[in-house]
N, C-alpha and C positions, 0 to 999 in steps of 0.2 A: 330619414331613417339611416342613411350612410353614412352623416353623421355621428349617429350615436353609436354603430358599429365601431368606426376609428374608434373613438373614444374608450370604448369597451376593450379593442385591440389594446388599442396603446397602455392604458392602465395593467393590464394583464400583463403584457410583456414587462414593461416598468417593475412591477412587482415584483415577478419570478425573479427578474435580475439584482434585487435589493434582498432575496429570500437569505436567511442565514440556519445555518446548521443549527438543528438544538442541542442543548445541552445534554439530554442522554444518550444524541446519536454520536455525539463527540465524541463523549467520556465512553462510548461503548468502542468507539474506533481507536483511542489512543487504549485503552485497554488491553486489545488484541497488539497494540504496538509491544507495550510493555510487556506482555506475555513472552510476544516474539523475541526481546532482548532475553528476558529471564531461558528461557527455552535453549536459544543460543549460549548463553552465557555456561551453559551445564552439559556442554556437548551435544543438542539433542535436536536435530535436523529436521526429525519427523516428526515431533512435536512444534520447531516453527514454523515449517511447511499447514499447519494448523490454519494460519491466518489468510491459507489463499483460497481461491475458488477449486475446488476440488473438480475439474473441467478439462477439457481436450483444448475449451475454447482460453483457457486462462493463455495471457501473452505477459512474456518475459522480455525483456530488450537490455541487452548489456552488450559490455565489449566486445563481445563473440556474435553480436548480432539477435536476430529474433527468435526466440523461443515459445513455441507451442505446445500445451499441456502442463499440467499440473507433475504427473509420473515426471515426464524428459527434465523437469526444473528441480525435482526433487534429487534425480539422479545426476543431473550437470552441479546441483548443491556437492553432492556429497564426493562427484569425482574430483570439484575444486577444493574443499576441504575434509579430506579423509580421518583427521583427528583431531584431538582438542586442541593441539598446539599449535596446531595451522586455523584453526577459530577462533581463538582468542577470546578476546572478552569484548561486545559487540554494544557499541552506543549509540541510542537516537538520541537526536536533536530534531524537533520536529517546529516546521517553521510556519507552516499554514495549514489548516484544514477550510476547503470553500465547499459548500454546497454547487453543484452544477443544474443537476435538476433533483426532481424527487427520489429520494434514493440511489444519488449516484454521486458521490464525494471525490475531489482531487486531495490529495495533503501529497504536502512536500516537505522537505528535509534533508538531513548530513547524515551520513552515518561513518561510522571509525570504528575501526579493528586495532585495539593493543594486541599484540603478541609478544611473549618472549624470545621463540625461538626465530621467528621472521620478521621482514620489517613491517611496523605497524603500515597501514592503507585505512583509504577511506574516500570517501566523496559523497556527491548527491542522489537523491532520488525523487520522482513523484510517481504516486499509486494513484492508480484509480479503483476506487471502493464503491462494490453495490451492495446494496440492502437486498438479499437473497431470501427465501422461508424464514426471514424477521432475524437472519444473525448478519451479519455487515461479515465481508469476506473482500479482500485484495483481486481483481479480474484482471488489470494489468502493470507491472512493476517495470517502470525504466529506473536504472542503478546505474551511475559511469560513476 
């Protein structure tokens, strides 16, 4: 009988780690990416602040260190970029999306800031995305 346990283990695990994202949960997460740039792209902070987990528990990690909440991330958005010009016009490059378990996606990528009046910036990032009440929302964003 211990045998076919193992066996039952091992297959299961083997599985989950071969599982691949589907294609509507993809196209439903780069969606929300594409939002984010358009949103960005038009001044409008509160509208890309859209793509996160609306949470206390949401976690931010950047050059300033870690951030807690949804509100403190919206407002440390807007005390770094107070107008369009210091926003610029905002690009993904999105490099992977991996399934980890059910419901809970890594994707990783570049992003870049053109600006006129400042100097462009940019670098990487990976989110982690959970399937929340059936919409896919960002619960933690590391950015350097």
């Amino acid at each position: 009988m211990s045998k076919v346990v193992f066996i039952f283990v091992f297959m299961v695990a083997f599985s989950s780690c071969n599982a691949q994202i589907s294609k509507e949960d993809k196209a439903a997460i780069h969606n929300v990416m594409a939002q984010q740039e358009n949103c960005w792209n038009v001044g409008d902070i509160n509208c890309f602040m859209e793509g996160y987990w609306k949470s206390d528990s949401l976690k931010f990690i950047g050059s300033k260190g870690l951030t807690y909440g949804w509100q403190q991330t919206l407002d440390n958005y807007k005390t770094s970029y107070p107008d369009k010009a210091t926003m610029g016009q905002l690009t993904f490059d999105i490099l992977s999306t991996e399934l980890l378990a059910e419901n809970v996606v890594l994707l990783i990528g570049k992003w870049h800031l053109s600006r006129k009046t400042k100097e462009n910036i940019g670098g990487h990032f990976s989110l982690n995305w959970k399937k929340i009440d059936g919409q896919w929302v960002i619960v933690a964003d590391h950015s350097s």
